[in-house]
Z-matrix of the N, CA and C atoms (Angstrom, degrees):
N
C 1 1.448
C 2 1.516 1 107.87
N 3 1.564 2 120.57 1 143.01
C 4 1.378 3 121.26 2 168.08
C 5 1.634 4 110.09 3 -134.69
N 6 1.475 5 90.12 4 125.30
C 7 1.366 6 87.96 5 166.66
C 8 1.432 7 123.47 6 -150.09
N 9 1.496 8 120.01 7 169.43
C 10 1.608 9 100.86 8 -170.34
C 11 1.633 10 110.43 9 -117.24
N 12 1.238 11 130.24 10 -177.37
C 13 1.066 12 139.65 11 -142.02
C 14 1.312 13 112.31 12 -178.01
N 15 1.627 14 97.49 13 123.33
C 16 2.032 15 106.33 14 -169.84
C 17 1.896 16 85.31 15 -92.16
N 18 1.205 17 96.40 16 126.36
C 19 2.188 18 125.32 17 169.77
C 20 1.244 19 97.62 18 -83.03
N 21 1.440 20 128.14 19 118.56
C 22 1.346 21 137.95 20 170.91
C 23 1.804 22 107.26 21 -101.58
N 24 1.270 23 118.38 22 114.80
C 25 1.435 24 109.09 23 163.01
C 26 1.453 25 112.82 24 106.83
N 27 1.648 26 120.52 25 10.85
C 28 1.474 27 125.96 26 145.09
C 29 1.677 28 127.21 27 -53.81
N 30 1.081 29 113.36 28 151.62
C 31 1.343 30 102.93 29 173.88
C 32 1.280 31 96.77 30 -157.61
N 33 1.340 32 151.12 31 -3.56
C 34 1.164 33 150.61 32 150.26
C 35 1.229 34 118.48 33 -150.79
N 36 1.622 35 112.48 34 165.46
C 37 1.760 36 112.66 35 -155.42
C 38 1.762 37 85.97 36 -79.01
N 39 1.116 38 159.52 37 6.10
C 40 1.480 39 125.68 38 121.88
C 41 1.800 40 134.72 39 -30.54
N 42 1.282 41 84.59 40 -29.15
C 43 1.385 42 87.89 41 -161.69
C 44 1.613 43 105.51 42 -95.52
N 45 1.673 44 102.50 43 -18.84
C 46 1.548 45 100.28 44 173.11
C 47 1.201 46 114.02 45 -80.02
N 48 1.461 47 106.97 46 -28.26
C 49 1.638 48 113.64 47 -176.65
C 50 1.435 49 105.54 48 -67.92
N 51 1.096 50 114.51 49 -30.73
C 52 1.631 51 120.47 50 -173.84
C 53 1.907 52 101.35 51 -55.60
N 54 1.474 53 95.20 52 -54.86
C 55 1.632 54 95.72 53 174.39
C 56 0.989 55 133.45 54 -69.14
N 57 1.304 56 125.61 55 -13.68
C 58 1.604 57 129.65 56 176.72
C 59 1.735 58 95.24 57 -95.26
N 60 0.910 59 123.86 58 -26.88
C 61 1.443 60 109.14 59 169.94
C 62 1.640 61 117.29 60 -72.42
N 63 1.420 62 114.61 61 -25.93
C 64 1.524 63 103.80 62 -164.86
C 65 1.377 64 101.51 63 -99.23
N 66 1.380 65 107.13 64 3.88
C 67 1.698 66 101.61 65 178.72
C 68 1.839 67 105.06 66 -111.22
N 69 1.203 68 111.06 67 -27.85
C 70 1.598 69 136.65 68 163.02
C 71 1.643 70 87.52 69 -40.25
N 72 1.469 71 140.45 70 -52.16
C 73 1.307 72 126.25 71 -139.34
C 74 1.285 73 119.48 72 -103.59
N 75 1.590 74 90.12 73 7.40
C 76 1.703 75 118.02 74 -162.04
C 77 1.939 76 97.27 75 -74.37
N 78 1.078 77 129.68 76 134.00
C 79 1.237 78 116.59 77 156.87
C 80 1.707 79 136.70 78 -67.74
N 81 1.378 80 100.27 79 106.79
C 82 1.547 81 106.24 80 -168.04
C 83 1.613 82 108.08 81 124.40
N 84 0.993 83 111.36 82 -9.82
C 85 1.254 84 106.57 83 159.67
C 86 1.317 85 137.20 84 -58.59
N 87 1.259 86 144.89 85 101.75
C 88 1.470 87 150.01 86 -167.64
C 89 1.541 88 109.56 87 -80.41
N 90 1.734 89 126.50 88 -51.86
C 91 0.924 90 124.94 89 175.10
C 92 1.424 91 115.22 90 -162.01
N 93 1.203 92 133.64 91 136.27
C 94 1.611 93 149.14 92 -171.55
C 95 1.578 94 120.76 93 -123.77
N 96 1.325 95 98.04 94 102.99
C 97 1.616 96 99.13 95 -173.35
C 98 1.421 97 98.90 96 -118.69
N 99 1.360 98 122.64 97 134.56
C 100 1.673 99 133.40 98 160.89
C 101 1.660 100 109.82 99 -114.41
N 102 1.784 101 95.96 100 139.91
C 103 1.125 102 110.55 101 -171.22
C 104 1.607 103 105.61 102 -100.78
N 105 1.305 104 162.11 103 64.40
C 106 1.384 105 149.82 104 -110.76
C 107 1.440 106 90.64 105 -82.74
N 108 1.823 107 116.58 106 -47.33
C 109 1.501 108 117.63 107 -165.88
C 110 1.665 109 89.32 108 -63.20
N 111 0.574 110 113.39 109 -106.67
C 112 2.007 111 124.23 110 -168.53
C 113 1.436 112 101.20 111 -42.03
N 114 1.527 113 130.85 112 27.29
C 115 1.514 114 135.12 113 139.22
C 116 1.566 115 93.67 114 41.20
N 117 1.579 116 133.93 115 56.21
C 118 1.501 117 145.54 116 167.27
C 119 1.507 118 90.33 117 -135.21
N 120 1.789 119 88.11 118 168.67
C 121 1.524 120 112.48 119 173.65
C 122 1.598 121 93.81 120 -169.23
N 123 1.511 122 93.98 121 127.91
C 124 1.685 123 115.80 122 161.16
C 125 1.055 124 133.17 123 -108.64
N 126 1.562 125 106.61 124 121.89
C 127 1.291 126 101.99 125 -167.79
C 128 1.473 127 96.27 126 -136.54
N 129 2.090 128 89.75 127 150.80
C 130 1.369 129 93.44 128 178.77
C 131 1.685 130 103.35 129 -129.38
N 132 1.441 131 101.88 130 153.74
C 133 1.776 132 111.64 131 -158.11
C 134 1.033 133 119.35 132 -145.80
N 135 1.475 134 136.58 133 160.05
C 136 1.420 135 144.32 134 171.36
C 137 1.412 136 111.62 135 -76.72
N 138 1.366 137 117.06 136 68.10
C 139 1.747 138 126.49 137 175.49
C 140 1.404 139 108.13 138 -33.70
N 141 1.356 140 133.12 139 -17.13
C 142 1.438 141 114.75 140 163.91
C 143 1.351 142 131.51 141 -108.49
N 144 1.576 143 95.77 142 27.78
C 145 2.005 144 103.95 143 163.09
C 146 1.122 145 99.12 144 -155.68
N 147 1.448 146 138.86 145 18.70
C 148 1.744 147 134.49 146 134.42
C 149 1.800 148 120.14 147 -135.45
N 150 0.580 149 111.85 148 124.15
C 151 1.740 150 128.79 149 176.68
C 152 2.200 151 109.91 150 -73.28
N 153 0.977 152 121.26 151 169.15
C 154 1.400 153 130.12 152 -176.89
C 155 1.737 154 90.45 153 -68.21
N 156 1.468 155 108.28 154 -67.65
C 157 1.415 156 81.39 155 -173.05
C 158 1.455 157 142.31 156 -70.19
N 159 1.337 158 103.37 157 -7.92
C 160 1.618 159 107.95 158 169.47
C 161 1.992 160 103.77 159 -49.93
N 162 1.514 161 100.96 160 -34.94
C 163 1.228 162 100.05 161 -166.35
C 164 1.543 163 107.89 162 -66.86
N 165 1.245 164 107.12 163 -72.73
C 166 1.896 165 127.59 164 158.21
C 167 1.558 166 82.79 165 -10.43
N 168 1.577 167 137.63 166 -99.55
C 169 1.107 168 135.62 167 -143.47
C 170 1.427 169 127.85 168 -54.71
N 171 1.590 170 100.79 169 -33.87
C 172 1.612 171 113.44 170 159.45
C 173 1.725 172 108.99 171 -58.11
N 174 1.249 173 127.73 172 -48.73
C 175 1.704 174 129.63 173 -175.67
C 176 1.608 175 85.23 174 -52.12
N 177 1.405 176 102.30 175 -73.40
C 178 1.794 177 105.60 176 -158.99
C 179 1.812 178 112.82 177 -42.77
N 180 1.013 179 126.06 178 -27.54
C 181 1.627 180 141.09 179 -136.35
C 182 1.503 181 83.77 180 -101.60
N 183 1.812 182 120.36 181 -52.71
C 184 1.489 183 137.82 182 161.25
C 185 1.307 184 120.97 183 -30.36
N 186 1.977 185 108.08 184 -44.70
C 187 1.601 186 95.48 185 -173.09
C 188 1.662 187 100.94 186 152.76
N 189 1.368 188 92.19 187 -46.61
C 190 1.714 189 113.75 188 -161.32
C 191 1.333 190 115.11 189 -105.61
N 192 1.273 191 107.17 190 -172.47
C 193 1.964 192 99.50 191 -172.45
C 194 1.399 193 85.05 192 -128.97
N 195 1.638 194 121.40 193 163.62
C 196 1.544 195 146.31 194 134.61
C 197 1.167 196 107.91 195 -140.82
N 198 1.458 197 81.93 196 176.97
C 199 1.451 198 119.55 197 175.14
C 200 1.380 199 147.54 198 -175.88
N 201 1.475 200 105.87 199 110.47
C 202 1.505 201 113.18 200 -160.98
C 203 1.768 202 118.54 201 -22.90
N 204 1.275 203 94.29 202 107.37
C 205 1.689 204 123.74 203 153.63
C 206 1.634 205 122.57 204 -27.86
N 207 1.255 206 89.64 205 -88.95
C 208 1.406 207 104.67 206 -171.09
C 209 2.033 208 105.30 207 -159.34
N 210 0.899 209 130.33 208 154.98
C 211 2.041 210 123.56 209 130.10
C 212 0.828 211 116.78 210 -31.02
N 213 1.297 212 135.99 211 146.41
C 214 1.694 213 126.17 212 133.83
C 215 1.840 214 106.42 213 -74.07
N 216 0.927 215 88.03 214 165.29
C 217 1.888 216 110.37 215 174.80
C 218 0.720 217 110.75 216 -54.47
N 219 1.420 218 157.73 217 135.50
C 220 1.554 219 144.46 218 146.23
C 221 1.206 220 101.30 219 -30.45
N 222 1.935 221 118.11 220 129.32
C 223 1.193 222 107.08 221 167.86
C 224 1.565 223 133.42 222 76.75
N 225 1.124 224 122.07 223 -29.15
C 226 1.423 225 116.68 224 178.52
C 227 1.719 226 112.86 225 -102.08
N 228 1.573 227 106.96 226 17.30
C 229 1.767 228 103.65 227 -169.41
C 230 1.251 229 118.43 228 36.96
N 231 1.789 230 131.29 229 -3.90
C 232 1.351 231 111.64 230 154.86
C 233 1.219 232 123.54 231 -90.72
N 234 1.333 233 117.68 232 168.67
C 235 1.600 234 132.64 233 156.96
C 236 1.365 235 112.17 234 -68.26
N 237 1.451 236 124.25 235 135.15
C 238 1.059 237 118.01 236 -155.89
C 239 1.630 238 108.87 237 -94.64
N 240 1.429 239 114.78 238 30.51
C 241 1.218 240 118.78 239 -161.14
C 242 1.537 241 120.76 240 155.93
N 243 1.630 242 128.64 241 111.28
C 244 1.076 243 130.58 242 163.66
C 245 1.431 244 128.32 243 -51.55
N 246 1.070 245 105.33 244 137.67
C 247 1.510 246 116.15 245 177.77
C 248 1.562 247 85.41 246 -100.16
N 249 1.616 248 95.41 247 157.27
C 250 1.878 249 122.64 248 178.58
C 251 1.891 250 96.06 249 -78.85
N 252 1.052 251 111.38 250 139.98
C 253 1.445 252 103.40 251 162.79
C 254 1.511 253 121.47 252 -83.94
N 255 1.262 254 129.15 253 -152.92
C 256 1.732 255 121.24 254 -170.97
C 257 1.384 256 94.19 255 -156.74
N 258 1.209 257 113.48 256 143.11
C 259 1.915 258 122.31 257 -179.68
C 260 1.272 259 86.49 258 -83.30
N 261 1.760 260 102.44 259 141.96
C 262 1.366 261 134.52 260 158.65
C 263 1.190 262 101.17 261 -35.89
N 264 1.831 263 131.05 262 167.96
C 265 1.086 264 117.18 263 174.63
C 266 1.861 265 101.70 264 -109.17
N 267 1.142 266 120.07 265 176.88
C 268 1.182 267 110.39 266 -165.90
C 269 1.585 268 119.43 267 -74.43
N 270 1.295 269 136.39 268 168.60
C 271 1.473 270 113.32 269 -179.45
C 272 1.396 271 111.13 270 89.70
N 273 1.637 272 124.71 271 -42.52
C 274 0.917 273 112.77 272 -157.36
C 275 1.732 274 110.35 273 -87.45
N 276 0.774 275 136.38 274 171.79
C 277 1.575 276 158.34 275 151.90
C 278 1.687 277 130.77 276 107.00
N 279 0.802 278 114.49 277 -152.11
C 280 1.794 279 116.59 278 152.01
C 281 1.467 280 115.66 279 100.86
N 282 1.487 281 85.54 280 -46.27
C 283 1.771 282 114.96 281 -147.94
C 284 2.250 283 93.03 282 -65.48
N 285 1.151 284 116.03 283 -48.36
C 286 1.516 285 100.65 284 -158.81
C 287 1.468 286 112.58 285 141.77
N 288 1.856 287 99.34 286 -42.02
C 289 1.485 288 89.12 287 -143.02
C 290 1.822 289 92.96 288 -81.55
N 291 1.341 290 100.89 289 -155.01
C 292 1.726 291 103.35 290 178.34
C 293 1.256 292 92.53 291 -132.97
N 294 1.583 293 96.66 292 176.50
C 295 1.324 294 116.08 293 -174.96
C 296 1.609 295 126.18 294 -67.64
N 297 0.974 296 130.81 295 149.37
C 298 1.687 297 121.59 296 -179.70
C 299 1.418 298 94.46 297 -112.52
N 300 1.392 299 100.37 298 -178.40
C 301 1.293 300 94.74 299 179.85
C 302 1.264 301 144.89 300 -104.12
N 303 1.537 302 96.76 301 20.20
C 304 1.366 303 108.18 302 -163.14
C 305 2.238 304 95.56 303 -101.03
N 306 1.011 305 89.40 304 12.88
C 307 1.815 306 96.75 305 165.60
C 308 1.721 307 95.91 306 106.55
N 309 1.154 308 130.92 307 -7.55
C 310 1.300 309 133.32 308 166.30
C 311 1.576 310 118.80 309 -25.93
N 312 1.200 311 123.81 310 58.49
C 313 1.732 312 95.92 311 -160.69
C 314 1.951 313 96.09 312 -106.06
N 315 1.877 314 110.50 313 86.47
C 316 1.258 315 105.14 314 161.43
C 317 0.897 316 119.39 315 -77.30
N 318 1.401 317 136.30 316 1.58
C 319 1.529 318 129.43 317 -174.89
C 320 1.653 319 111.47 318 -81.83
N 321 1.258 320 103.48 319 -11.73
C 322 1.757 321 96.91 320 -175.17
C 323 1.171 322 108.27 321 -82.78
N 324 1.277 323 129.35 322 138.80
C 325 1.532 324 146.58 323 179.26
C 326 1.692 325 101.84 324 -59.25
N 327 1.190 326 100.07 325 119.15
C 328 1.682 327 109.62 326 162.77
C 329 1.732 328 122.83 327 -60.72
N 330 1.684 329 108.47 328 -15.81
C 331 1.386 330 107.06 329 -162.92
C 332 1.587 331 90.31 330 -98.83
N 333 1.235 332 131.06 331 -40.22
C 334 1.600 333 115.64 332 158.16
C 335 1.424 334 137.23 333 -146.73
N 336 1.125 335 129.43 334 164.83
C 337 1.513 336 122.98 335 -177.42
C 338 1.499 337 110.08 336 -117.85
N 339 1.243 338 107.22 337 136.39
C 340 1.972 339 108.73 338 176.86
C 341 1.629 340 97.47 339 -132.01
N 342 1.496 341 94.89 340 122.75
C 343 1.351 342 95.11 341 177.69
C 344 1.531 343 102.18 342 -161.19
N 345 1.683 344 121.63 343 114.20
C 346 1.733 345 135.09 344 -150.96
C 347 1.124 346 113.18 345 69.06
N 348 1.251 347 129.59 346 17.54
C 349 1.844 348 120.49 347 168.22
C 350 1.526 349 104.66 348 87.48
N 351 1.756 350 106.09 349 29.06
C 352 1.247 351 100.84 350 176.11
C 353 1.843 352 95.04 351 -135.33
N 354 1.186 353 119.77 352 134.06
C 355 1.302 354 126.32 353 176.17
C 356 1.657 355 119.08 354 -109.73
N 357 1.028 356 95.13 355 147.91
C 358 1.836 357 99.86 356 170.78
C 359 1.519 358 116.38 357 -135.38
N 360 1.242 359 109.44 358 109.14
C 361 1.638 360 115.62 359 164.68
C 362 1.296 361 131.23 360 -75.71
């Protein structure tokens, strides 16, 4: 199975690496890629010994939030369809720190959000 997933609460490729490792460690995982700019990650897995949210719970458990995107296609390594992204909420970002896990995400920039190859300024 492949599917992708908007990463809430990166702010530097530490922090992406942080997520491709804690979902990398999952059993059944085939392959884990994070995009930090376009705040996604694709991953592909053994659908019959981990589910989407095992994945979600590994991101959350990490620091950060997702949430399933889309499938990819059988076969074509794309998603068969963009999702809209969502403006930061106000207040939030600037500061450095990262996300915890209780949904805290000050690390995301208030001036924009990219999430499916769609941005908002």
């Amino acid at each position: 199975m492949k599917e992708r997933y908007c990463i809430t609460g990166m702010t530097c490729s530490a922090c992406s690496s942080h997520v491709e490792k804690a979902v990398s460690r999952l059993e059944g995982i085939e392959k884990a890629s994070v995009n930090l700019l376009a705040e996604n990650m694709e991953v592909s897995y053994d659908e019959g010994r981990l589910s989407s949210g095992d994945i979600i719970a590994a991101v959350e458990k990490a620091g950060y939030g997702a949430e399933l995107l889309s499938k990819a296609a059988p076969g074509s390594g794309q998603a068969p369809g963009k999702r809209k992204g969502r403006p930061a909420a106000e207040g939030q970002g600037g500061s450095g720190s990262h996300a915890s896990s209780s949904g805290d995400f000050r690390g995301i920039s208030d001036s924009a959000y990219v999430c499916g190859n769609v941005s908002h300024v």
